[in-house]
PAZAPA-4460 file (N, C-alpha, C; in steps of 0.05 Angstrom, whole numbers, plus 32768, in hexadecimal, padded with zeros to 4 digits):
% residues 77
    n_x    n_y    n_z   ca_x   ca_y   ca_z    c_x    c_y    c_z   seq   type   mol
   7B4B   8491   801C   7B5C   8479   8018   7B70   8477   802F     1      X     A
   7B7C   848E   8038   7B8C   8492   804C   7B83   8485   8063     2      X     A
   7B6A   848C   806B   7B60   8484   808E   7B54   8468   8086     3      X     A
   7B52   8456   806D   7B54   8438   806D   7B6B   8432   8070     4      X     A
   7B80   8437   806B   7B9F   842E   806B   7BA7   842A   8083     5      X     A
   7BA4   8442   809D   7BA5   8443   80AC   7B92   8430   80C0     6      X     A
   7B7A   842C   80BD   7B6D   841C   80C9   7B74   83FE   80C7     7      X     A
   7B82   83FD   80B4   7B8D   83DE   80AD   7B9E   83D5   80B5     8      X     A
   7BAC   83ED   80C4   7BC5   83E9   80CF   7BC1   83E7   80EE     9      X     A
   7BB3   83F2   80FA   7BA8   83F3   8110   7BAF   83D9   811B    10      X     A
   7BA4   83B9   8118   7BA7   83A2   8128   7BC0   83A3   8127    11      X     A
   7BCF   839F   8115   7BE5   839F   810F   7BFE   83A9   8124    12      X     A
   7BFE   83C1   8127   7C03   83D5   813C   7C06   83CA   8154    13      X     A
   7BE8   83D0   8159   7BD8   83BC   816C   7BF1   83A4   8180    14      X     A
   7BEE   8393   8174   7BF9   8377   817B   7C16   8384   817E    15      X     A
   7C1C   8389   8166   7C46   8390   816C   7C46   83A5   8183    16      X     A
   7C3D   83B6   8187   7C44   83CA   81A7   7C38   83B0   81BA    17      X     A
   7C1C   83A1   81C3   7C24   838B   81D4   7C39   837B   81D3    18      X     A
   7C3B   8376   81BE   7C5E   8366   81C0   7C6A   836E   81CF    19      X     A
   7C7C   8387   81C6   7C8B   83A1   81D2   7C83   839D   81F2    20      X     A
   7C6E   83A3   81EC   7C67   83A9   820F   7C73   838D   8221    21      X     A
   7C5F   8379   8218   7C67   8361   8228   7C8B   835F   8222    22      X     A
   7C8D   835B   8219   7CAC   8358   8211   7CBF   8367   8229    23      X     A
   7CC0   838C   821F   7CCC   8390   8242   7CC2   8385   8257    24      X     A
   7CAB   8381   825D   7CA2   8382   827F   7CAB   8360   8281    25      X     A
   7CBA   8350   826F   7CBF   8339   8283   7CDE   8341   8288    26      X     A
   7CE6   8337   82A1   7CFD   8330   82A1   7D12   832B   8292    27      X     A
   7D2A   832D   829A   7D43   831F   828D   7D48   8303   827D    28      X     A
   7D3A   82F8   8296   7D2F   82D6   828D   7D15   82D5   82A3    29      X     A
   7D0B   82BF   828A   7CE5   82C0   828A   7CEA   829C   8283    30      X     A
   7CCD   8299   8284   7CC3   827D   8284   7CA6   8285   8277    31      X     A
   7CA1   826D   8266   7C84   8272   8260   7C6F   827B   8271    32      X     A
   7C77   8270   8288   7C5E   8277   829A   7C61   829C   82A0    33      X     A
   7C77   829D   829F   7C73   82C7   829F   7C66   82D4   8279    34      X     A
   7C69   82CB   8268   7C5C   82CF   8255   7C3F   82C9   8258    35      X     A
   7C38   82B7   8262   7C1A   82AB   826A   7C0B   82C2   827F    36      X     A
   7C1C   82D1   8288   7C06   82E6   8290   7BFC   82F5   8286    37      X     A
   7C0A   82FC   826C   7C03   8310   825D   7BF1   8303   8243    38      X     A
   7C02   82ED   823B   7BE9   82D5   8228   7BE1   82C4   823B    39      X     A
   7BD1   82C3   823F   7BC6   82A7   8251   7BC4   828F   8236    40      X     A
   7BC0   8290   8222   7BBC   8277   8211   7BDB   826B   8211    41      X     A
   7BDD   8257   8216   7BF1   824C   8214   7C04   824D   81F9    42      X     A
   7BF4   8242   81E2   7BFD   823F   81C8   7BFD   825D   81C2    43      X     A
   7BF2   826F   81BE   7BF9   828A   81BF   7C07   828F   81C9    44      X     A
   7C18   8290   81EA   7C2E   829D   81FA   7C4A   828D   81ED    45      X     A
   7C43   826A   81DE   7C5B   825F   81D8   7C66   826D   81B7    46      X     A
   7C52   826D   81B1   7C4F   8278   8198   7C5F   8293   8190    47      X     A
   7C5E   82A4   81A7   7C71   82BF   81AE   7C8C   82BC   81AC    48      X     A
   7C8A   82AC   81C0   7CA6   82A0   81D0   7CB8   8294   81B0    49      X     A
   7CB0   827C   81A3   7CB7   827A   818C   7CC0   828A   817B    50      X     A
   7CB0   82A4   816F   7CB2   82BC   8161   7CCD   82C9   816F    51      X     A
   7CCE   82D1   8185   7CE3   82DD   818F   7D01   82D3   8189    52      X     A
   7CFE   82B5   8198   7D14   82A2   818D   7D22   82A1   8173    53      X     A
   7D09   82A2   8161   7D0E   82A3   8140   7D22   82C0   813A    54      X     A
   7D16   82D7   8148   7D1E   82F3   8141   7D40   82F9   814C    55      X     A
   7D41   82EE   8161   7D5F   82E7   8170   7D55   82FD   818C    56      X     A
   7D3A   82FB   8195   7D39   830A   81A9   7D3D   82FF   81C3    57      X     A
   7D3F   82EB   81BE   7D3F   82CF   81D9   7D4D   82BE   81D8    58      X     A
   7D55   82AE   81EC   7D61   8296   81E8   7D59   828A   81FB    59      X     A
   7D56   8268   81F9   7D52   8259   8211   7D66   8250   8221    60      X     A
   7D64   8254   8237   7D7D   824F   8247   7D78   8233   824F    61      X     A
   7D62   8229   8258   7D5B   8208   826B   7D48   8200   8262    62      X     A
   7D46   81E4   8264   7D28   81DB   8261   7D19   81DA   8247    63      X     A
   7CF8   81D1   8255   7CF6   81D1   822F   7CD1   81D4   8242    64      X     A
   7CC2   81DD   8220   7CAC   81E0   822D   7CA3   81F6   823F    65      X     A
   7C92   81E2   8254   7C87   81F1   8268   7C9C   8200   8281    66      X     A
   7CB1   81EF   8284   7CC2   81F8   8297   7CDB   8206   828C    67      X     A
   7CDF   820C   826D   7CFA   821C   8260   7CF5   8231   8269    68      X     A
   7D17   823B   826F   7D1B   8256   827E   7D20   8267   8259    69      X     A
   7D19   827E   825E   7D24   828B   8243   7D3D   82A2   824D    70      X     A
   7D44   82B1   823C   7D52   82C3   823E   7D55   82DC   8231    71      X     A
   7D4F   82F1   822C   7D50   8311   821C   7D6B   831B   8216    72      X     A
   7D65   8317   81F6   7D91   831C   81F0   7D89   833A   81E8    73      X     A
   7D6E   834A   81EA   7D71   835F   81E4   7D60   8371   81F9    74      X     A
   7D62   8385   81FC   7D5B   839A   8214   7D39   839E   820D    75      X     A
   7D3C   83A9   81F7   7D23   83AF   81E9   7D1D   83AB   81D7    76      X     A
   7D07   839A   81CC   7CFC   8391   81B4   7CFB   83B3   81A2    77      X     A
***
């Protein structure tokens, strides 16, 4: 029962350390288009960007869309 529990958790995992990951390697302030290297789907990379916002990991500094600058109020997710 143990190594199903664990296997279930696996995507899970998964996705939150890419978070993590992408998360440090951008910059101070980012733009969608630096998320988009790491998601290339658009609605997926905005979709991030949103989640973060929600969490208080970000803030937008300019703009809106394709050209909003963002900002990291925290060091490390």
């Amino acid at each position: 029962a143990l190594a199903d529990e664990s296997a279930g958790l696996t995507p899970q995992v998964k996705v939150r350390s890419t978070t993590v990951d992408l998360y440090n390697s951008l910059g101070d302030k980012f733009s969608l288009a630096d998320v988009q290297k790491y998601i290339p789907n658009y609605f997926a990379a905005n979709t991030r960007i949103r989640r973060w916002k929600k969490e208080g990991a970000i803030e937008q500094l300019k703009g809106k869309g394709r050209s909003a600058v963002y900002k990291k109020l925290k060091k490390v997710l």
